[in-house]
N, C-alpha and C positions, 0 to 999 in steps of 0.2 A: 112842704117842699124844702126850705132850710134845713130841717131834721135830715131831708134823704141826701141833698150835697154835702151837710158835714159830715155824715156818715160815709158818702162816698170818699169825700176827700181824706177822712182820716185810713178809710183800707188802702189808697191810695198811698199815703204816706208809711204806713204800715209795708205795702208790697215792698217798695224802694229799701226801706229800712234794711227788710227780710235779703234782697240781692245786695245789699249794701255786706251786710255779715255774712252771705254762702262767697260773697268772691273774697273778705280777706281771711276765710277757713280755709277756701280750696288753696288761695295763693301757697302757703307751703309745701305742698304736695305737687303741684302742678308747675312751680319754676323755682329754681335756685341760685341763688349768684354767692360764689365768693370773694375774699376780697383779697391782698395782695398777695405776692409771692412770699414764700417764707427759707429760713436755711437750709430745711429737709428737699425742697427743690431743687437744691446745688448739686447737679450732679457730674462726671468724669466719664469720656470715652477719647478710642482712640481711632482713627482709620486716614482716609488718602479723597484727599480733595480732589474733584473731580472737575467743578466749575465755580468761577468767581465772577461777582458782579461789584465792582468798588464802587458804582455809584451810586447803588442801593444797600451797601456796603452787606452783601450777604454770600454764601458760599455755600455749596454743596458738598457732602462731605460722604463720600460710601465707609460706612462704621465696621467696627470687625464682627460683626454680625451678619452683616451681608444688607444688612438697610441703606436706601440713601437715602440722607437728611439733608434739608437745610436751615441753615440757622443765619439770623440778623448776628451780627458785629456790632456790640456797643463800638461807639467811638471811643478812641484813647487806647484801644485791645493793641499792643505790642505785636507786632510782627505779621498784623492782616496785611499793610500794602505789601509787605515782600512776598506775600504766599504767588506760589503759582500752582499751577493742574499740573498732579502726580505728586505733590509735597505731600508726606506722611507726618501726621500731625495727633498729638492730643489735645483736648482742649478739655476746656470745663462750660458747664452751659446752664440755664436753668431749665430744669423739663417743660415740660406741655402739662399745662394744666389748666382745670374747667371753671370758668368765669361764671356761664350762663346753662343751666339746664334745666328747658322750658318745654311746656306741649304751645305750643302757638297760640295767641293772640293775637288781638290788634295792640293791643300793651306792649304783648312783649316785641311785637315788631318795629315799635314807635321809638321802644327801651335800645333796642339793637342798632339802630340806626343812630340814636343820641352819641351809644358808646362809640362807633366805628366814625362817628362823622367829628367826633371830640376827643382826641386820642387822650387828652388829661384827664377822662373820667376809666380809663385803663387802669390797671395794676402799678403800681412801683417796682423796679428792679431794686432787690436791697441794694444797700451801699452807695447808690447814686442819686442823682437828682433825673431820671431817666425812668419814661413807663415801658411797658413789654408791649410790645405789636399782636391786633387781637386777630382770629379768622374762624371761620365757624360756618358750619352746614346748615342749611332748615329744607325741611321738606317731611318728607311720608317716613313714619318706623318702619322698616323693614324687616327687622328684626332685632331684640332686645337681647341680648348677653348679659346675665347677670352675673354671671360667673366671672366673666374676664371686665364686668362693669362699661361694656362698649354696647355700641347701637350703630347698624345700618342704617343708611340716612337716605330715599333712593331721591334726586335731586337734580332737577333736567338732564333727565334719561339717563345719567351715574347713579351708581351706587357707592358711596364713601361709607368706611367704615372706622367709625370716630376713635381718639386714642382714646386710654386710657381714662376714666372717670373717676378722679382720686378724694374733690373732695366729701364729707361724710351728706353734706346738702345737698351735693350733687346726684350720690348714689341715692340716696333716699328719693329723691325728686324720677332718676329712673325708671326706681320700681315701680311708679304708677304708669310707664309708658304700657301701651298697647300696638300690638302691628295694627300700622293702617293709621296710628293717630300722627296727624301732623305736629313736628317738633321742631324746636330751634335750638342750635348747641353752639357756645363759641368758647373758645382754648385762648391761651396766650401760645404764641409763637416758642422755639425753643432757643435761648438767645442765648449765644456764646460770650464770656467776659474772659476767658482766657485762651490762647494760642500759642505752643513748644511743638515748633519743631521737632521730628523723632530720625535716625537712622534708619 
């Protein structure tokens, strides 16, 4: 009888072992996080602000492309309180880019919740002492763009259609989505550090 319990217990210890190593194989494939913003993120556009909110210090901006964006206002940004709607503006900003690209768990939901409910486990903005505000879709793949590296997200009755998925963990982490598998994705915000006025 001691022969068959230690023999249970050892398959026992054995199974756990075995799901111990298929979850941290799968984890590369199945979620990705990166980590802060870098220079190649700095990016320049120009267009005409449409709405501002100074107490959440953020602005709407229609770009010369025909997008509206909006973007957080580090503090200390020169010439955000004098903006008003219809000021044609350039700024510089740091883009949108991908923090978290998961297929869902209870991990990674626990993980998502740490990050948004703990803004200092956020990204850095270079040059400051200041992290980037995070946002991010989860729900059902609707469909995978590998091409343009995006994924429809469909998400109490929307469908979002996520930016751009730049970093190289990120993309790699995509290619295993499938329509129909539940996923989680969060971006940093797109945050402006600089504001000039234009004619």
């Amino acid at each position: 009888m001691l022969k068959k319990l230690t023999g249970i217990a050892a398959a026992t210890a054995l199974a756990i072992a075995i799901a111990i190593v298929a979850t941290l194989i799968e984890a590369p494939s199945a979620r990705a996080e990166a980590g802060a913003l870098t220079a190649a993120d700095l990016q320049s556009d120009r267009g005409t602000v449409l709405a501002i909110d100074m107490e959440t210090r953020t602005m709407v901006v229609e770009t010369v492309d025909g997008g509206d964006i909006a973007y957080p206002v580090l503090d200390g940004v020169q010439g955000f309180s004098t903006l008003k709607v219809g000021t044609k503006i350039e700024l510089r900003f740091y883009r949108v880019v991908d923090v978290m690209v998961a297929k869902t768990t209870p991990q990674v939901r626990s993980h998502v919740r740490a990050l948004l409910q703990d803004p200092s486990q956020a990204p850095d903005i270079p040059g400051t002492k200041l992290k980037t505000r995070l946002w991010g879709a989860s729900g059902v793949a609707a469909r995978i763009d590998t091409a343009a590296d995006k994924v429809d997200v469909a998400q109490g009755g929307m469908i979002y259609r996520t930016p751009t998925i730049r970093t190289a963990a990120g993309v790699a982490a995509l290619k295993t989505f499938k329509a129909g598998d539940m996923v989680t994705l969060l971006f940093t915000e797109p945050t402006a550090v600089e504001i000039k006025p234009i004619q």
